[in-house]
ZAKETOR-84324 format. One record per residue (C-alpha): residue number from 0; z, x, y. Coordinates in pm, whole numbers, plus 32768, in hexadecimal, padded with zeros to 4 digits. Each point is the difference from the previous one (the first is absolute). Layout:
BEGIN
+-----+------+------+------+
:   n :   c3 :   c1 :   c2 :
+-----+------+------+------+
: NUM :    Z :    X :    Y :
...
+-----+------+------+------+
This chain:
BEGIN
+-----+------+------+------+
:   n :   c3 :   c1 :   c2 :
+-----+------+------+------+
:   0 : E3EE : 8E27 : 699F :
:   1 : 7F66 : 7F5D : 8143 :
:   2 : 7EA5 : 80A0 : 7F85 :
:   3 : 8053 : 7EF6 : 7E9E :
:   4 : 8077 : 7EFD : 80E4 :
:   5 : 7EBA : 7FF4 : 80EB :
:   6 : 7F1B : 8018 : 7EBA :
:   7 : 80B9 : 7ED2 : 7F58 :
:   8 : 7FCA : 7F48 : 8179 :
:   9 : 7EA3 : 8041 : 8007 :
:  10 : 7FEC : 7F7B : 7E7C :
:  11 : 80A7 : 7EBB : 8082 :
:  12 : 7EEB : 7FDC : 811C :
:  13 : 7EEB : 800E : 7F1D :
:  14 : 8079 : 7F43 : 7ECE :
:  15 : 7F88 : 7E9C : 7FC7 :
:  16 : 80DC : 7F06 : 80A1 :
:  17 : 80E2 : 7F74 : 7EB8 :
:  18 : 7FC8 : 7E93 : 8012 :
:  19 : 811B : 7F1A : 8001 :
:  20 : 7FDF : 7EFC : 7ECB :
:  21 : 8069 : 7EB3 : 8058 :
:  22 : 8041 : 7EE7 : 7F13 :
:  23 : 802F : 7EC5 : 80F6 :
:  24 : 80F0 : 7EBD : 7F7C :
:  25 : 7EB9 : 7F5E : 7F56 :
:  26 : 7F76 : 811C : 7F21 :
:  27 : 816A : 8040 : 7F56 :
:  28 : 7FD7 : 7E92 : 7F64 :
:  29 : 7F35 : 7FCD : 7ED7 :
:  30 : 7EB2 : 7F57 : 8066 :
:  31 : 7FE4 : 7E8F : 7F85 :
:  32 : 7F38 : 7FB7 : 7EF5 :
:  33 : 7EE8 : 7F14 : 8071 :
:  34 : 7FD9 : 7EBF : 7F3C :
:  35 : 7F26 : 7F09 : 7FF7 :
:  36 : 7FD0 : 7E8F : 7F51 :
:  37 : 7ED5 : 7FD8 : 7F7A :
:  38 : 7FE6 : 7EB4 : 7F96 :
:  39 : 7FD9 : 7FDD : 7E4F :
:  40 : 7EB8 : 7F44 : 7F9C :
:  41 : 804C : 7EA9 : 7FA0 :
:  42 : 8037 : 7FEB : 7E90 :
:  43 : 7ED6 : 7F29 : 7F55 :
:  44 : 8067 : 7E9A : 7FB2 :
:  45 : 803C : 7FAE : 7E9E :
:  46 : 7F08 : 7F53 : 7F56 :
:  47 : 8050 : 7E78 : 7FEB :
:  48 : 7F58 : 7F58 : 7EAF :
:  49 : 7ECE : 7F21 : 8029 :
:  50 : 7FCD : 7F01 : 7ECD :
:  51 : 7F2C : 7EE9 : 7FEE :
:  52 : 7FFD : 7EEA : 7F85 :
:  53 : 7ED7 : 7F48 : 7F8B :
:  54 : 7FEA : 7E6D : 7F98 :
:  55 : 7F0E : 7FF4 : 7F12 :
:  56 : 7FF4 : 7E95 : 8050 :
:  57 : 8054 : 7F08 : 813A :
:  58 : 816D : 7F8A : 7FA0 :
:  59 : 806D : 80E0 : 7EE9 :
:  60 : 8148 : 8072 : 80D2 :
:  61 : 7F5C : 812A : 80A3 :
:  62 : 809A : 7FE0 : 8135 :
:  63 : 8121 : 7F9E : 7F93 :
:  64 : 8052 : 815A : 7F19 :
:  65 : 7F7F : 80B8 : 810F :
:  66 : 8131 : 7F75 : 80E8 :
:  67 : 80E5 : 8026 : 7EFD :
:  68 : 7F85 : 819A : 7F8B :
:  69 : 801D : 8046 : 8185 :
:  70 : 8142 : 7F6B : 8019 :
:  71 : 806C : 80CA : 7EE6 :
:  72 : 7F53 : 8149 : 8062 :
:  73 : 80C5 : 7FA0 : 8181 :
:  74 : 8150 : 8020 : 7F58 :
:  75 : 7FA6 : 8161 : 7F62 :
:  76 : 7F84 : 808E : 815C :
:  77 : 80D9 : 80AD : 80D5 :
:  78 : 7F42 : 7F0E : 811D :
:  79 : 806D : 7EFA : 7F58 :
:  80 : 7ECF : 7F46 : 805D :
:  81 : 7E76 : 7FC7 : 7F52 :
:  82 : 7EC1 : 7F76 : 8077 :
:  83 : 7F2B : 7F04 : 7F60 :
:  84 : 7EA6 : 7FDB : 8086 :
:  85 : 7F21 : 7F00 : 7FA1 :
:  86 : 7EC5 : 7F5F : 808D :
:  87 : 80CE : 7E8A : 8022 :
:  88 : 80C6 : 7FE0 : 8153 :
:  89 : 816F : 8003 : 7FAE :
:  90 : 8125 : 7F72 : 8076 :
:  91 : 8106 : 80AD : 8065 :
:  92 : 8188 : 7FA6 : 7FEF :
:  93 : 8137 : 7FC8 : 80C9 :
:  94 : 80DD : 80BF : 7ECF :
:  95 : 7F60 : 8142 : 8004 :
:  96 : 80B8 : 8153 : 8006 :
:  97 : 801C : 80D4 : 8112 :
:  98 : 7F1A : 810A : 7F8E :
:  99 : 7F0D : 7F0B : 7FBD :
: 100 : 7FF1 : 7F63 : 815C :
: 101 : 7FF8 : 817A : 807B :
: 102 : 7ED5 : 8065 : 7F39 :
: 103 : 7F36 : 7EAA : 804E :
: 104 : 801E : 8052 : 8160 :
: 105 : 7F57 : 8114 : 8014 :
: 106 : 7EC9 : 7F04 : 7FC5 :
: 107 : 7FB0 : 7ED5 : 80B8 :
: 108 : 7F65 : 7F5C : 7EA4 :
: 109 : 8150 : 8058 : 7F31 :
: 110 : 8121 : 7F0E : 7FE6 :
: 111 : 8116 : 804E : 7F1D :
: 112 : 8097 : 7F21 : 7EC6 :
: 113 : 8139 : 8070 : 7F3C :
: 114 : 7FDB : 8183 : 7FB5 :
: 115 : 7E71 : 7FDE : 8044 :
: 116 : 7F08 : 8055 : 8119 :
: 117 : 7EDD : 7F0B : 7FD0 :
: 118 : 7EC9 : 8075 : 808B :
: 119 : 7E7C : 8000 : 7FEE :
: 120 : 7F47 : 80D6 : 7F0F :
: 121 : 7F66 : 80C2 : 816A :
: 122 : 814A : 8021 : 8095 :
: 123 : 80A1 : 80B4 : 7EE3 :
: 124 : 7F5E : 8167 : 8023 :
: 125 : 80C9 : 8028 : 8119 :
: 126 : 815C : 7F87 : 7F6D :
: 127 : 7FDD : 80D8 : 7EB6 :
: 128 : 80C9 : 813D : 808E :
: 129 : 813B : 7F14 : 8017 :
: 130 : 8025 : 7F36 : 7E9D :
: 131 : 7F5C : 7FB1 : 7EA4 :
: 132 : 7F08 : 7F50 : 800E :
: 133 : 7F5A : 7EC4 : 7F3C :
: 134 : 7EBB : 7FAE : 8039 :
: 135 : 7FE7 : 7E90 : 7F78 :
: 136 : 7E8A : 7FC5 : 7F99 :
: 137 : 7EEC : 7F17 : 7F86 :
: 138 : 7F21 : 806D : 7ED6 :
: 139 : 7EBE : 8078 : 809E :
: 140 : 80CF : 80EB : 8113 :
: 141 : 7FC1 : 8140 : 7F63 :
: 142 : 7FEB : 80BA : 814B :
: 143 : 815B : 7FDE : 805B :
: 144 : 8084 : 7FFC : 7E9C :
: 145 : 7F63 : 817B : 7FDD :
: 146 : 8100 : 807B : 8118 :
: 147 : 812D : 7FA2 : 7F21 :
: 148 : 80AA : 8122 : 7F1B :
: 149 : 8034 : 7EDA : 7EF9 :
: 150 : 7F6C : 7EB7 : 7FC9 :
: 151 : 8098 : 7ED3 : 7F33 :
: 152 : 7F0A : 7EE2 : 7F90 :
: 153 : 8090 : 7EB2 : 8014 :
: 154 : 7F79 : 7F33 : 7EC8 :
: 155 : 803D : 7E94 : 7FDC :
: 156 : 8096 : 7FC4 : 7E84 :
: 157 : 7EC9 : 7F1D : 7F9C :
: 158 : 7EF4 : 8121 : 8074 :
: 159 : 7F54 : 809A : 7EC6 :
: 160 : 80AA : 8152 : 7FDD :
: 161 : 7EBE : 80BE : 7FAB :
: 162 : 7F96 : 7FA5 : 815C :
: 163 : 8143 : 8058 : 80CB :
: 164 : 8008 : 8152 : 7EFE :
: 165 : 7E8C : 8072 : 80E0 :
: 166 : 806E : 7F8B : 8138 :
: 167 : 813E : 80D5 : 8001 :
: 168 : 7EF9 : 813B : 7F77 :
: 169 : 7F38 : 7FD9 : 8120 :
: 170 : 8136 : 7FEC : 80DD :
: 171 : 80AA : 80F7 : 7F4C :
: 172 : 8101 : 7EFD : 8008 :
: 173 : 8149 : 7FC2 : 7F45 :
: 174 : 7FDF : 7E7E : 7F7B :
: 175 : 8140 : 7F0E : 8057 :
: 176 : 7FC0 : 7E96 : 7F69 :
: 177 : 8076 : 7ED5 : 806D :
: 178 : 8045 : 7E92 : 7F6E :
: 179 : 7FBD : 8011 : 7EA7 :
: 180 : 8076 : 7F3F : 7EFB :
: 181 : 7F83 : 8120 : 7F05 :
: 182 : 808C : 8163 : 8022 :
: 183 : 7F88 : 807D : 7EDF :
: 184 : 7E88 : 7FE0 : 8087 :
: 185 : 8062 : 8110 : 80D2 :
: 186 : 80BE : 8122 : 7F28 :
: 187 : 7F95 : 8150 : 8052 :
: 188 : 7EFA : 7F5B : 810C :
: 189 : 80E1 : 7FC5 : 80FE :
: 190 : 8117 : 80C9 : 80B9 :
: 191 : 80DB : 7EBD : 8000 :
: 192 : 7FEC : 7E93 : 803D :
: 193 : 80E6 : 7F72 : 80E8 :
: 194 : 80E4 : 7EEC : 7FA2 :
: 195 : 8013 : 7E99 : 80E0 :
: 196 : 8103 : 8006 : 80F0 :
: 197 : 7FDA : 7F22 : 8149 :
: 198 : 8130 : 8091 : 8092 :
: 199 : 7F33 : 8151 : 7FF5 :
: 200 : 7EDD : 7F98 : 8084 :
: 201 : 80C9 : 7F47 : 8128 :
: 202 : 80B3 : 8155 : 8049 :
: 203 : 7EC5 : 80CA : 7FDE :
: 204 : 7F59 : 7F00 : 810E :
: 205 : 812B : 8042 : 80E9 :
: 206 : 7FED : 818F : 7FD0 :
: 207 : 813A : 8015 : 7F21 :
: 208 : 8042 : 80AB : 7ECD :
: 209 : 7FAD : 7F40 : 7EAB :
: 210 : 8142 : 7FB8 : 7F1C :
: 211 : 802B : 7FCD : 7E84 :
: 212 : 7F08 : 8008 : 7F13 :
: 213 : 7ED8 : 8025 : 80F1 :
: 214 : 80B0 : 8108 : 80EA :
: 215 : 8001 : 80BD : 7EB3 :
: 216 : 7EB9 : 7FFB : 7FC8 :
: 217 : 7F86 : 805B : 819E :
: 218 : 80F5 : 8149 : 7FAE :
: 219 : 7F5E : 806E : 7EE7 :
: 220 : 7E9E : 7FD8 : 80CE :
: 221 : 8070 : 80A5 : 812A :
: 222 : 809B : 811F : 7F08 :
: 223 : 7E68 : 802D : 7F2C :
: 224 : 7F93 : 7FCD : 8177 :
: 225 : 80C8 : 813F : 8083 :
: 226 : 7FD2 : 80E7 : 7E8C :
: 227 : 7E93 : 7FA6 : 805F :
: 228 : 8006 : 808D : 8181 :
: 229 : 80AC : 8141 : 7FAE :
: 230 : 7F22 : 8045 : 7EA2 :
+-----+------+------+------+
């Protein structure tokens, strides 16, 4: 018996010392996940239409549709605001809306009229990301009028139609005539032609929406003008 209990001594000496496993306060709680924000790339601005529109002769009411269509295409924007460019200075107005004076002061040669930022043809590159846009253009300014998705050619009523019909090819233009005492010269060569209303054109001057009859008639553009950007 002491022989058993010196061998199992001896055993004890020589073993491997047993370590003692340890599990401090720390390694009994689940480790935390590590997170991290990684900032989401900025989702790509939607594209904002550009239309021009082209007077096909000093006076024919060019500038005055293309107040009136950006009025109309300002209403439909979720902005709420559109720019017309055009090489003529422009005045701006005291009864302009508030996203109107915001986007003409991002420019020192914008001012703001009604639902419209009025700028220079130069200046309007850099306000495209934030509104439609209507570039409002004389006859021979093909340059500019080849950055719109749609044009619309402005053609005074008394203008031979055969000639406005291969300025709007070149253009690719949609035609939109204006103060004729004939229609029917222009069936099926014209998109429309816009009825006389002085009210209108006193609303589109002040960047306001067209009523009646003519406001009509601006819809149904700005309508074939957005059919034409998303073709």
């Amino acid at each position: 018996m002491a022989h058993s209990h010196a061998k199992w001594r001896r055993a004890a000496e020589t073993a491997s010392p047993v370590r003692e496993a340890r599990v401090g306060p720390m390694e009994l709680r689940a480790r935390p996940m590590e997170l991290r924000l990684v900032p989401a790339e900025p989702a790509p601005l939607p594209a904002r239409p550009v239309i021009a529109v082209v007077g096909l002769a000093p006076g024919c009411g060019a500038t005055t549709l293309a107040r009136a269509l950006a009025a109309t295409l300002a209403r439909r924007d979720h902005s709420g605001v559109a720019i017309v460019a055009s090489a003529h200075e422009a005045e701006g107005s005291h009864l302009a809306t508030r996203p109107a004076v915001r986007l003409a002061s991002k420019h020192p040669s914008a001012c703001a009229a009604g639902r419209l930022c009025l700028t220079s043809l130069d200046a309007a590159a850099q306000l495209t990301h934030f509104a439609p846009l209507v570039l409002d253009l004389r006859s021979g300014d093909t340059t500019h009028a080849a950055l719109a998705h749609t044009a619309i050619l402005v053609a005074p009523g008394d203008t031979e139609p055969a000639l406005a019909e291969l300025a709007a090819r070149t253009l690719n233009a949609l035609t939109v005539v204006t103060s004729t005492d004939d229609p029917s010269r222009w069936e099926e060569r014209a998109l429309l032609v816009l009825p006389r209303s002085r009210l209108s054109a006193r609303l589109a001057a002040a960047g306001r929406e067209p009523r009646g009859t003519f406001g009509a008639a601006v819809a149904r553009i700005a309508d074939a003008c957005e059919e034409r950007a998303c073709a």
